[in-house]
FIMARTOR-571817 format. One record per residue: residue in one letter; y, x, z of N, C-alpha, C, O in turn. Coordinates in steps of 0.1 Angstrom, whole numbers, plus 5000, padded with zeros to 4 digits. Last residue first. Layout:
<pts>
AYXZYXZYXZYXZ/...
</pts>
This chain:
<pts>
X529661374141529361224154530361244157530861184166/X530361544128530061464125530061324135530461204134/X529461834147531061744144531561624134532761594132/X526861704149527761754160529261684155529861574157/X526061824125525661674126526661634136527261524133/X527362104121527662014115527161844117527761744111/X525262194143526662204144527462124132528462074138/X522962184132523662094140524962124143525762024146/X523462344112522762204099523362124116523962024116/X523762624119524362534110524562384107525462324101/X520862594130521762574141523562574133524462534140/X518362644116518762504116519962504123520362394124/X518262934121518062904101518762744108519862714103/X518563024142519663074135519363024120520063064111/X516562894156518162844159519062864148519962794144/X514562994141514962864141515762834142516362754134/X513163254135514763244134514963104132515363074121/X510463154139511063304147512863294152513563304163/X509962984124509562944135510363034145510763004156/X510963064099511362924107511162934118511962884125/X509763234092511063284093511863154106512663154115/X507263204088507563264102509063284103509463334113/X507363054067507062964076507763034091508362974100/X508063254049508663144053508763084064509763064071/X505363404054506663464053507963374056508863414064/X503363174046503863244052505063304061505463254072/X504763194015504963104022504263144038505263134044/X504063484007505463414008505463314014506463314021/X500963474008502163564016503563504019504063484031/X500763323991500463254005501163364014501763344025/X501763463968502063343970502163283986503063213991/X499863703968501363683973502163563979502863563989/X496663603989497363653978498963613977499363523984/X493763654008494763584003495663653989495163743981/X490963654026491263654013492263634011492163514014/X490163654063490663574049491363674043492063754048/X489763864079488763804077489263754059488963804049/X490964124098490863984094490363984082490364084075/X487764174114489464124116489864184111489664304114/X484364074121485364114110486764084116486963974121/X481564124135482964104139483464124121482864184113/X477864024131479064094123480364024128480463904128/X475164024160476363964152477464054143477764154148/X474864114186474364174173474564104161473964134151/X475963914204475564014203474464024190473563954186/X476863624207477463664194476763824195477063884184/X475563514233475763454217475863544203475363534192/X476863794252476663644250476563584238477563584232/X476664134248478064004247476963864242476363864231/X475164254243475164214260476364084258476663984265/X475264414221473864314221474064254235473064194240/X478364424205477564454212475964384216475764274210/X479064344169479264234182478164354191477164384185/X479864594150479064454150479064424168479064504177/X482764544127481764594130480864494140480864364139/X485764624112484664554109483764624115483564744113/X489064544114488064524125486864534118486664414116/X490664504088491264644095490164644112490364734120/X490264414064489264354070489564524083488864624084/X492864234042492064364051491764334066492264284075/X492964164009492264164019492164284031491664394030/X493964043983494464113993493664074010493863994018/X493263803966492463973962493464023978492464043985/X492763503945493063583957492263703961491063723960/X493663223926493263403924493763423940494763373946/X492462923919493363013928492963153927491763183927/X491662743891491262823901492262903905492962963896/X492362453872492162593875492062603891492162523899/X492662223864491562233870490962373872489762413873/X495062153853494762063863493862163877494062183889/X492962183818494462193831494362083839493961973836/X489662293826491162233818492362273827492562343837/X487762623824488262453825488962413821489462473811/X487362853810486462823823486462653831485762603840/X487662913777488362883791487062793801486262703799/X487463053750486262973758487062983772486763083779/X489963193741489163113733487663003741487162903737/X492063343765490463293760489963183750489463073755/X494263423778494563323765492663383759492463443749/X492763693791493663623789493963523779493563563768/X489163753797490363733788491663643788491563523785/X487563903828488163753821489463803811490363873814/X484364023828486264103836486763933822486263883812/X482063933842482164013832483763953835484163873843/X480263823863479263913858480263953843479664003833/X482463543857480963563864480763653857480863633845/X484963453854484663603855483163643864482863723872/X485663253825485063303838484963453839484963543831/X488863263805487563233811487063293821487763373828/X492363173804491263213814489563183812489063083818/X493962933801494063033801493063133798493063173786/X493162683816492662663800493262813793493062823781/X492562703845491662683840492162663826491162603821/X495462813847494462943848492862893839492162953832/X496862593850497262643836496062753837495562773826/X497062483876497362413868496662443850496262363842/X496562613897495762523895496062423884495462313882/X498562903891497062913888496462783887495562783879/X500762713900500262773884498862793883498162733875/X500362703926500162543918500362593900500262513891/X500962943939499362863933499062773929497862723927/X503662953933502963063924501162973926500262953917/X504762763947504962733932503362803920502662763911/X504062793969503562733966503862683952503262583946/X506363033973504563043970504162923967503762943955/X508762923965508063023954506263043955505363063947/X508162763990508762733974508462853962507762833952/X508962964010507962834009507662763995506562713993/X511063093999509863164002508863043998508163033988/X513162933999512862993990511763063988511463103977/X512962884030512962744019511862814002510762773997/X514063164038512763104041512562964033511362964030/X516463134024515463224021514163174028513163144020/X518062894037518162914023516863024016516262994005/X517663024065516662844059517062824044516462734038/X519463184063518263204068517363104068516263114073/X521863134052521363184046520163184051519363184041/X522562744065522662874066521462974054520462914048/X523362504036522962544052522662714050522462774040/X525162354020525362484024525062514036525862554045/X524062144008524962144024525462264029526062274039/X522962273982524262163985524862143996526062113996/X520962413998521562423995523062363991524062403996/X519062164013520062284020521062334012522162314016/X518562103986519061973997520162054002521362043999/X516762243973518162193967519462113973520562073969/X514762263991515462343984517362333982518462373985/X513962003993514262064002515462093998516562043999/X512961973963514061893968514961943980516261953980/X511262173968512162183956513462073964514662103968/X509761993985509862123993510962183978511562273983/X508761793966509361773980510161893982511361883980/X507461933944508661873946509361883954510461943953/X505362053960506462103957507262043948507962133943/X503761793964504461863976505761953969506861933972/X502961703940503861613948504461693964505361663971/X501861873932502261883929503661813932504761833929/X499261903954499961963951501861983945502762053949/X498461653948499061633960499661763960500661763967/X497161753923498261633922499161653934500361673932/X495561903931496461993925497061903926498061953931/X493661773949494461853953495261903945495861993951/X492961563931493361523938494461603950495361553957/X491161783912492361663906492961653918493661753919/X489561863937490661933930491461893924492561943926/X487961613939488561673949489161763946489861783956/X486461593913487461483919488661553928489861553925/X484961823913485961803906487161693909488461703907/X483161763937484161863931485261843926486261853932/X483261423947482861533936483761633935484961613933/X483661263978483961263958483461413953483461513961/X484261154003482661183995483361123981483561013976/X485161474020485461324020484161334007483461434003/X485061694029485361654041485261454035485161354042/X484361864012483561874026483961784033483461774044/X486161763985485261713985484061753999482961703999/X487961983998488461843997486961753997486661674006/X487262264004487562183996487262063999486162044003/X489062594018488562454025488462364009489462374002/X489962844013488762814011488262694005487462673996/X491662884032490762954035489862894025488662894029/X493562594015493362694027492162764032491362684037/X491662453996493262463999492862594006492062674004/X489462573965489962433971491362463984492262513978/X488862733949488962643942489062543949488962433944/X489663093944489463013954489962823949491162793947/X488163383936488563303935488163133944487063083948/X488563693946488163633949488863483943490063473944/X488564073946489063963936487963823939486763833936/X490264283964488664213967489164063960489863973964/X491064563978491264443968490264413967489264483969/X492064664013491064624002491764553988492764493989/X492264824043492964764029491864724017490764784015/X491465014060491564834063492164784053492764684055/X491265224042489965184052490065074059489165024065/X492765134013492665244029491565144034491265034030/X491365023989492765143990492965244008493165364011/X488565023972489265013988490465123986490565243983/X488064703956488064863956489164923966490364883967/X485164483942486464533955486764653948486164703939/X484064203929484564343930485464333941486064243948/X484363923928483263953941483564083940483264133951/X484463873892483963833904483463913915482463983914/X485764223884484964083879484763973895484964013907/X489164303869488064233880486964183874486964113864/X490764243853490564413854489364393859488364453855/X492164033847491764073836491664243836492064323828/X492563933879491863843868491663943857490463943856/X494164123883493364143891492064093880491164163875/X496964053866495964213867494664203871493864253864/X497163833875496863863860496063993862494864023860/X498063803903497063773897496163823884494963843883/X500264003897499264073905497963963901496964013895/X501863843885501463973881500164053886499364133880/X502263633902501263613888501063743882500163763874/X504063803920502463703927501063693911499863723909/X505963913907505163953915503563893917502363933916/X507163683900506663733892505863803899504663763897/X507763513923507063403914506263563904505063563902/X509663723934508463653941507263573932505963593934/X511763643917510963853918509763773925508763773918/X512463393915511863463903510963593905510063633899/X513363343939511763243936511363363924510263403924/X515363513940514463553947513363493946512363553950/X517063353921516763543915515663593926515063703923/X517463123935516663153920515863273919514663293917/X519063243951517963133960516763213943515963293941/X521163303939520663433944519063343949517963413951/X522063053927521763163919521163243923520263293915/X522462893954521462863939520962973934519763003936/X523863123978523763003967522762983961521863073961/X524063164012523263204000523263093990522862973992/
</pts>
């Protein structure tokens, strides 16, 4: 797989993902849903620290805001890296199946290091009212935007029996987390690696091989 087609796939992926953000952000209000099947949902949720949620400033002692600068940076220093990747395999001409999963990893983490870059001076809030594109009153700066995530399905929801131990009469949900294309795609990546390992790195040794 070359550059060109590596590109034409960050691009349908990259557009996709901000498409659907945009939509969501300037149809939605905060915390809306609207149920497409009975484990399907959209459910416009914004997410201002990494994974599931998690922010920076629970785990160490700086300020909000600190702890987002700090994640969009480290952000930005990752997809590099993983660009570099990119560009690495490619030139070695490693196999198509670590050229696509690369390009997965890379398109998502491209598509939420836009929203944390550009959505806060974009974008005002969507507390209690649907958000304007290119807003005259934006919700923050750059740097210091917020993650869009709406695909949700909650395909388990009910409630823990009253004999089960601890958790009886308790709320089950499965699954639980909020996400959106982006994390799809990476993801999607990730499982390509883990699934099709031999067949995404088993190029890259067979060349180290005839090398030695």
């Amino acid at each position: 797989m070359n550059l060109k087609k590596s590109l034409v796939l960050i691009f349908i992926l990259l557009f996709i993902d901000q498409l659907s953000k945009i939509y969501v952000k300037t149809h939605f209000t905060l915390g809306e849903s609207v149920e497409v099947l009975n484990w399907f949902k959209i459910l416009f949720i914004e997410n201002e620290g990494a994974a599931w949620g998690a922010k920076l400033s629970d785990i160490m002692p700086v300020s909000d805001a600190t702890g987002k600068l700090i994640l969009t940076v480290f952000r930005l220093f990752a997809i590099t890296g993983i660009g570099y990747w990119l560009y690495d395999v490619i030139r070695k001409k490693g196999s198509s199946t670590l050229v696509v999963a690369v390009s997965f990893i890379f398109a998502g983490a491209l598509g939420n290091i836009l929203d944390s870059l550009f959505y806060g001076v974009i974008f005002n809030d969507s507390y209690n009212n649907v958000a304007t594109l290119f807003s005259e009153e934006p919700y923050g700066g750059f740097f210091y935007g917020k993650v869009v995530d709406m695909l949700y399905f909650p395909m388990v929801d009910t409630i823990w029996p009253e004999w089960v131990p601890y958790f009886g009469g308790s709320n089950f949900r499965f699954f639980e987390p909020v996400f959106n294309v982006a994390d799809t795609a990476i993801s999607t990546g990730v499982g390509i690696l883990l699934v099709f390992n031999k067949k995404a790195f088993g190029q890259e040794e067979i060349k180290t091989e005839q090398e030695d």
